[in-house]
Phi, psi and omega in degrees: 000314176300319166318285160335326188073027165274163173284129178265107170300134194233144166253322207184196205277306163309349159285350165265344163297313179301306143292309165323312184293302218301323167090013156305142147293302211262172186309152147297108172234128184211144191242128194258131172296080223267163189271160219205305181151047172259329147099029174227355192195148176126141177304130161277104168285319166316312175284329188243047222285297220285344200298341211253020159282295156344289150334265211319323190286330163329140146300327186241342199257170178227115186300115178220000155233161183215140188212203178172179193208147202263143168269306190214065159293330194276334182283155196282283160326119179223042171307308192282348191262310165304279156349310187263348162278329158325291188286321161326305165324308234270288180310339169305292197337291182321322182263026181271332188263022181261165225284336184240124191270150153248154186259038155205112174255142198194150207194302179310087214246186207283356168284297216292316200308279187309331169197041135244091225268298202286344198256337181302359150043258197240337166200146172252175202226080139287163201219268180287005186273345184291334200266343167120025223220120153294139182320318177199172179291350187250017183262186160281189186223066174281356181228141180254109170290190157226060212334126218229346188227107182279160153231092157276157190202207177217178196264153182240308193223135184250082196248126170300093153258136174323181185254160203054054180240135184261143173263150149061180185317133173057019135068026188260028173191122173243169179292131167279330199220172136328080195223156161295127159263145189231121207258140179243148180259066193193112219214199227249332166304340140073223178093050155264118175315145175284301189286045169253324169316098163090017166217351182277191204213138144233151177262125189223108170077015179082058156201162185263157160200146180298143117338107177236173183072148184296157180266134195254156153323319183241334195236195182209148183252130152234131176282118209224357173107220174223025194274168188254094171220122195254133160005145170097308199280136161351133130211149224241103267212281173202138212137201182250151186185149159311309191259017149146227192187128157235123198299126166293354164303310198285308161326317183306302194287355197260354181238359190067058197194168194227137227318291263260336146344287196312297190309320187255032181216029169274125182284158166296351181311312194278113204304153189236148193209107166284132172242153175088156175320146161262000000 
């Protein structure tokens, strides 16, 4: 990492010891984590009162950040986010009379970005907001994203089944009517959630249609009607498209579950195709 000219994130005392042991010539630049009330990673100031005496005194290491990380930025109620931008201040305060500063403080992760204003200091961290994805359903939406990642697949097989017919495993979903099923070559090996059965939507042809049946390994059963949907045609699992769009939020929530879940549970299976400069 240190080669690389990566940034190191430091929690306690033992990460500077560890550099230091590493016998590297050249600097370190590492920003250090300090705990705020996220309760999962970050410098115990009570416990560890001497780090950043320590920190200055390092050989190797070159202070050049200080952050902390927000818990429920994302929530509508933002008592508690407030609460960990306080003490974060508090810790600002404390470090003005040492002899070495960091130049760059930073805190706002993609909820604060949308409505914590006061916490963006010298930089901000989006994270789902880069792929285009509100955090949640409770920020506001002062920045308009663009959803930045499709997951899309095609129609594989088209079959006319009777009415009262049960689709797919465990017999959890039959035809009310005569209708078309239309079979996707795309299932939970995936990353489609299995608790996507009988409640997702795909878009085909600029229209929605249910997910009926359990979601399988490899494929999804869609109830398409009697409409003329054919072997081939586009369908668009959640993303952006010339014939309309479904928000990775809106699936997340449809399972209890969050975007950066959705975004990140795409198997390798599945091919990835950049468009646009890199």
């Amino acid at each position: 990492a240190i080669k690389a000219g990566l940034r190191i994130s430091l929690f306690g005392e033992e990460d500077i010891r560890w550099i230091e042991e590493a016998g590297q010539e050249l600097p370190a630049f590492v920003h250090v984590n300090v705990e705020t009330g996220m309760g999962r990673m970050g410098v115990l100031l009570d416990q560890e009162p001497d780090f950043f005496d320590y920190l200055i005194q390092s050989r190797h290491c070159i202070w050049e950040g200080l952050y902390t990380h927000f818990s429920t930025s994302d929530k509508r109620d933002k008592t508690y986010a407030n609460f960990q931008l306080s003490r974060f201040r508090k810790i600002l305060s404390q470090i003005q009379n040492l002899d070495k500063k960091p130049s760059m403080i930073h805190m706002a992760n993609s909820g604060a970005i949308l409505d914590v204003l006061e916490s963006y200091f010298d930089a901000v961290r989006p994270g789902i907001l880069m792929y285009g994805h509100y955090p949640s359903s409770e920020t506001s939406h002062s920045i308009r994203p663009r959803q930045v990642m499709t997951l899309k697949t095609f129609v594989a097989h088209v079959r006319e089944m009777p009415a009262g017919f049960p689709i797919s495993y465990g017999r959890q979903w039959t035809t009310k009517k005569t209708s078309k099923i239309a079979v996707l070559p795309l299932g939970y090996a995936d990353g489609v959630s299995r608790k996507l059965t009988n409640k997702g939507e795909v878009l085909i042809q600029a229209r929605r249609y249910p997910m009926v049946g359990t979601i399988t390994m490899d494929s999804i059963m869609i109830d398409v009607g009697d409409d003329p949907i054919e072997p081939g045609d586009e369908v668009i699992i959640w993303g952006e498209s010339p014939q309309g769009s479904i928000q990775a939020l809106e699936v997340a929530e449809k399972i209890g579950t969050i975007a950066y879940e959705l975004t990140c549970g795409v198997s390798k299976r599945v091919k990835r195709a950049y468009i646009g400069d890199l």
